[in-house]
LUMKOL-492102 format. One record per residue (C-alpha): residue number from 1; z, x, y. Coordinates in Angstrom, 1 decimal, always signed. Example, Ala and Ser with C-alpha at 12.3 -4.5 7.8 and 13.67 -1.06 7.14 Angstrom:
r n=1; Z=+7.8; X=+12.3; Y=-4.5 $
r n=2; Z=+7.1; X=+13.7; Y=-1.1 $
! end
This chain:
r n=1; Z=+24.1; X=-6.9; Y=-1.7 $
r n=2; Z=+27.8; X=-8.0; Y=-1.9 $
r n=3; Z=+28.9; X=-4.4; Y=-1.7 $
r n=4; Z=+27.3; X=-4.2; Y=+1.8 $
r n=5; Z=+28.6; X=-7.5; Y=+2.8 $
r n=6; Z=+32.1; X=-7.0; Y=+1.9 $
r n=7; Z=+31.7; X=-3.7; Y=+3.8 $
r n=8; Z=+29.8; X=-5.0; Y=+6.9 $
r n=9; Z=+32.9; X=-7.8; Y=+7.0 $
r n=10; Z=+35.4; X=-5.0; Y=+6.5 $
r n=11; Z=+33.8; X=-2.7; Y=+9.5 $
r n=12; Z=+33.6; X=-5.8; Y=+11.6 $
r n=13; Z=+37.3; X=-6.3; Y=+11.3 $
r n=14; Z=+38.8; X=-3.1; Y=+11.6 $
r n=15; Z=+39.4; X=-2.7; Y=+15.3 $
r n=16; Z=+39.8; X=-5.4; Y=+18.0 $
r n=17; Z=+36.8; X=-4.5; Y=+20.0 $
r n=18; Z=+34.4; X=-5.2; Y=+16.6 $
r n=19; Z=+36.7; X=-8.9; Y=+16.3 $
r n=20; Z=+35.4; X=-9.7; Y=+19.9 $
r n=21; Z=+31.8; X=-7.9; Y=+19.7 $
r n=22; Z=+31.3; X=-10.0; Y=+16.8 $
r n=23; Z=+32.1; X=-13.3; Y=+17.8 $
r n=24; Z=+30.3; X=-12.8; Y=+21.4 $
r n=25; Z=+27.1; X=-12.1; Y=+19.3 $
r n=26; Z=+27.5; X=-15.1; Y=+17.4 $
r n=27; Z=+28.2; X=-17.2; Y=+20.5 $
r n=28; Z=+25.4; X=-15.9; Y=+22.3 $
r n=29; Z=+22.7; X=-16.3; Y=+19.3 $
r n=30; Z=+24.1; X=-19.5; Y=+19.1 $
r n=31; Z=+23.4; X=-20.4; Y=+22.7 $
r n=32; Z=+20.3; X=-19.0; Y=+22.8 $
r n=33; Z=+19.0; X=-21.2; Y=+19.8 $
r n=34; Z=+20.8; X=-24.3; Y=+21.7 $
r n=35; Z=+18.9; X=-23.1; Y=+24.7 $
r n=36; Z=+15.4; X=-22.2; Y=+23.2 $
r n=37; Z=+15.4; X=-25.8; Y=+21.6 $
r n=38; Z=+16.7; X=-27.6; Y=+25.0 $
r n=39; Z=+13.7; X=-26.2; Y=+26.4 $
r n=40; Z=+11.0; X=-26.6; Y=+23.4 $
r n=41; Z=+10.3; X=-23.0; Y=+23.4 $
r n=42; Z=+7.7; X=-21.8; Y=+21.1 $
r n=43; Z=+9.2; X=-21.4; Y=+17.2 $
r n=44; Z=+7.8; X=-17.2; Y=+17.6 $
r n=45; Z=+10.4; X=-16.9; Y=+20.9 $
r n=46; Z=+13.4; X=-18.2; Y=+18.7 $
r n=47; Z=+11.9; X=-15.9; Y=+15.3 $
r n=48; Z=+11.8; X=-12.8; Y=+17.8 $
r n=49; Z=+15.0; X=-13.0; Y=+19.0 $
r n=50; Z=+16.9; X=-13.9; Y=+16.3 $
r n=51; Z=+14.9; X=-10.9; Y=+14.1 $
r n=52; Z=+15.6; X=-9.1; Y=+17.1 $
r n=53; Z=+19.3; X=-10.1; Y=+17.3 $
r n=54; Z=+19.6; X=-9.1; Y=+13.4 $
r n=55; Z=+18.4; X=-5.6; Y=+13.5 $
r n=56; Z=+20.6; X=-4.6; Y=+16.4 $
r n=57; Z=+23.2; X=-5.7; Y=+14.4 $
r n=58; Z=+22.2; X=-4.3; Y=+11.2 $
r n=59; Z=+22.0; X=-0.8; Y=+12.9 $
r n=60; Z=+24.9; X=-1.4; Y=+14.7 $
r n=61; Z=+27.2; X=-2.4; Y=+11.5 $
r n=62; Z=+25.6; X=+0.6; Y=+9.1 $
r n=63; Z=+26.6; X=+3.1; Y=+12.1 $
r n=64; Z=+30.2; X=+1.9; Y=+11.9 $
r n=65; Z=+30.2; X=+1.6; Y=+8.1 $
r n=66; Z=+29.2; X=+5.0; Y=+8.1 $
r n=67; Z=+31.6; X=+5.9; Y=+10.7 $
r n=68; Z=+34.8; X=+4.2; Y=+9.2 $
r n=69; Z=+33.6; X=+6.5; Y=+5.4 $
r n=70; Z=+33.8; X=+9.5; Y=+7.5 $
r n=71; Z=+37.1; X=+8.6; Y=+9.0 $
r n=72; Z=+38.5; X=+7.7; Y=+6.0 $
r n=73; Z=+37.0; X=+11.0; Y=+4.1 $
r n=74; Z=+38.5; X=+13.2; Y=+6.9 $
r n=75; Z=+41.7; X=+11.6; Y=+6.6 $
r n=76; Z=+41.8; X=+12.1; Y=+3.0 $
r n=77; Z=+41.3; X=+15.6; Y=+3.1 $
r n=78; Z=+43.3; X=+16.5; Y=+5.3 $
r n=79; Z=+46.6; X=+14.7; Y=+4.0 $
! end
């Protein structure tokens, strides 16, 4: 479990794009929460997004993980 945390925090970090994409997710989760409670939206509706919200993420993070290996592999082979 640490491994793949101090890997998803190094492939969130590496470019400027992932810096922003990262904290624009975390913004926009946290408005939603703000949001869903403002409202009193059902507890499921908050649960579903935010499960929702994770495994986009999750994909999305192991793609670049995998991704930034290959890079790095390639590079290494060929200097």
């Amino acid at each position: 479990m640490l491994n793949y945390l101090r890997e998803r925090r190094d492939a969130l970090s590496v470019t400027r794009s992932r810096r922003f994409y990262n904290g624009v997710s975390a913004a926009l989760l946290l408005a939603f929460g703000a949001w869903a409670a403002a409202i009193h939206a059902p507890t499921w509706t908050a649960w579903a997004a935010l499960a929702f919200a994770l495994l986009v993420e999750a994909l999305l993070v192991r793609k670049w993980i995998k991704d930034d290996a290959l890079q790095a592999y390639q590079a290494e082979q060929s200097g």
